[in-house]
N, C-alpha and C positions, 0 to 999 in steps of 0.2 A: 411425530416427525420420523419415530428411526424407524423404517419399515424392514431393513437392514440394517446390522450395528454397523457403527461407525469404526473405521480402522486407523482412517487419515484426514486430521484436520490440514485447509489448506487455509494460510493467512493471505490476505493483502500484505504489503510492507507498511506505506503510507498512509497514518492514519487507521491504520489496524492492529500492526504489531506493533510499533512505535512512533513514537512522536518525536517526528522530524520537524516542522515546523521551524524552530525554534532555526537552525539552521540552514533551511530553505531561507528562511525569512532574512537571513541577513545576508546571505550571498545577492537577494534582489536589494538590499539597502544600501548594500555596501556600490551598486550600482546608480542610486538614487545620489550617494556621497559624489562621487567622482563627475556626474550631472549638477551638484550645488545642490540641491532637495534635501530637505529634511528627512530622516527616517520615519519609517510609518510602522504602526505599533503591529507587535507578533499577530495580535488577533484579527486585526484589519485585512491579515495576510494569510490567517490560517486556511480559511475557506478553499483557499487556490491549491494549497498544497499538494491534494491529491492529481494536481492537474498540471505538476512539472514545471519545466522553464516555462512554455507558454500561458501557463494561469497564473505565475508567478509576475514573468514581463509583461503579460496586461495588465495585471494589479497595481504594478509598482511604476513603471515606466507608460503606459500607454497603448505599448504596442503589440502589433498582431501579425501573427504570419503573412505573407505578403505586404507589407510594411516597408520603405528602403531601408530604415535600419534593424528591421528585426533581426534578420538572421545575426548580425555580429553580437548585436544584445543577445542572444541565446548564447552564441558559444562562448560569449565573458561573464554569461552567467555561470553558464555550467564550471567554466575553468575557476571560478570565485568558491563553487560550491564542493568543488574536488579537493580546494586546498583544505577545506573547513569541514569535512562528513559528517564528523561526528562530534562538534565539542560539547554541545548542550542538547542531542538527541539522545532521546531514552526511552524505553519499552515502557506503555501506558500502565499504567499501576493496575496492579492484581495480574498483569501479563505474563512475570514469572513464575507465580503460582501456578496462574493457567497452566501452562506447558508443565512443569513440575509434574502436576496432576495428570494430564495428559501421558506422559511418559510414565508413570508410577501403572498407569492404568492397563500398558503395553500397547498404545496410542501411537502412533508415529505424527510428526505432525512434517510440515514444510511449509516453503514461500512461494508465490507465485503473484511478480507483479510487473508494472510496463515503464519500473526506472530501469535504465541502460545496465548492463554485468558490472561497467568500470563503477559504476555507482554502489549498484546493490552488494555485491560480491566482499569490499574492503569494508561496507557498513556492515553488513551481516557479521563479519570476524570482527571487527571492532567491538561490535554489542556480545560477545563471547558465545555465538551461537553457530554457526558456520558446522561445525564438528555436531551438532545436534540434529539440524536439520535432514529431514530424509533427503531434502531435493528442494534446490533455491535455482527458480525461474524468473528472471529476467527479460524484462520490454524485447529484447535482441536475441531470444534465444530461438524462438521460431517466427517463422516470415510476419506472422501477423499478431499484434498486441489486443490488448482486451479492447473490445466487448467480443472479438474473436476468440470463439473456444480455443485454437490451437493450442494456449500456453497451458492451459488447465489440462490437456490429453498428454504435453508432452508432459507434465508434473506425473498425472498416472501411469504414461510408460515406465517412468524411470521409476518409479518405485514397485510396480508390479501390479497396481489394485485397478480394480474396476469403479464406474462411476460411481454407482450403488451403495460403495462403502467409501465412499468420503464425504466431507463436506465441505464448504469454502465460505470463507468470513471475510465479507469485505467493508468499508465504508461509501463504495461510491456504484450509483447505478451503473455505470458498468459492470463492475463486478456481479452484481447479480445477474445480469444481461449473458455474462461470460459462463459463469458458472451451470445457468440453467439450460444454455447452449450444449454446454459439456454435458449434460446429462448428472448431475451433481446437485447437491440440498444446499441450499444457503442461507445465510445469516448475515443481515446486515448489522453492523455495529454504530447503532446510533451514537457512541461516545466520539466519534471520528469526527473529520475534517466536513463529509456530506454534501460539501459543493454548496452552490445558490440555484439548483434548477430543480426537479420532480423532488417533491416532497417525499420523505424516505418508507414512511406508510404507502407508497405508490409503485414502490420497486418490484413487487413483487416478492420479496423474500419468504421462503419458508416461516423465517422467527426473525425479531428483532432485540437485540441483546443491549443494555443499556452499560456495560463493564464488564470487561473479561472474565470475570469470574464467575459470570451469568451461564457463561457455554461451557462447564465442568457440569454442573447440574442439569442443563439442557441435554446432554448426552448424555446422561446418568437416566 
């Protein structure tokens, strides 16, 4: 794989750095409440996660973009999920080793993914990472979100590197779609969220990592 060494791992957020889930999943329940519906269990809902309010509000409610009440279901979603960021999301286990290692090894790492700044931006500092990161991209930082390279070149400007020495870690065929765009090595991380569509042997990735502690050796 390192045909060039690697200088910058780039994460997913969702389902790659951490598991959000748990919090996604109730900002849509907590809409299910206010509708009379019973909650539906974290797992039922994890799938979606990497797929925002709208994998979320079709999981949980029904509904789909163009929809008459989609759109307000989106922004009482999102406004449910901004109150609650972070209470029971956390970096997937062996994550902070990851990066530990990572950084020990003179690694830089960062974020690059297509939840909104107001989202990503107060969850990154909340999980005490913010100050570590080289560079945390968000869905709004250029015109176009994944499976568009863009986010992934502006991730290499700002830090200085070329495609050749990074790599990008993600959970969901986009990401690899995005990545390989960019001209970048990827990994998908089967431990993730994965979606319900192309089977993850299908992405195309470079390497498939089953637990973060899999990609300190893989670059080793």
């Amino acid at each position: 794989m390192m045909r060039t060494p690697i200088e910058l791992v780039l994460f997913d957020l969702d389902g790659t750095l951490a598991d959000t889930a748990p919090d996604l999943a109730a900002a849509a329940n907590r809409q299910r409440a206010d509708r009379g519906l019973d909650p539906l269990p974290v797992e039922h809902l994890r799938p979606m996660a990497s797929h925002g309010a709208r994998g979320l509000i079709g999981r949980a409610l029904g509904l789909a973009p163009g929809d008459a009440d989609y759109e307000a279901a989106r922004l009482e979603f999102l406004a449910y999920y901004e109150q609650a960021i972070c209470v029971h999301t956390r970096l997937f286990a062996g994550m902070a080793e990851t990066l530990d290692h990572l950084e020990s090894e003179g690694r830089r790492w960062g974020v690059v993914t297509n939840k909104m700044a107001r989202f990503t931006e107060p969850l990154i500092e909340q999980l005490g990472l913010y100050r570590r990161a080289a560079c945390v991209v968000s869905g709004d930082s250029t015109p176009h979100p994944k499976p568009h390279p863009a986010p992934l070149q502006h991730a290499l400007q700002l830090v200085g590197m070329l495609a050749e020495q990074a790599v990008y870690v993600g959970d969901d065929q986009r990401d690899v779609q995005a990545g390989r765009a960019a001209g970048l090595r990827t990994i998908a991380a089967s431990y993730g969220y994965l979606g319900e569509g192309v089977p993850i042997d299908q992405w195309g990735a470079d390497h498939v990592i089953a637990a973060p502690g899999e990609l300190v050796a893989l670059l080793r």
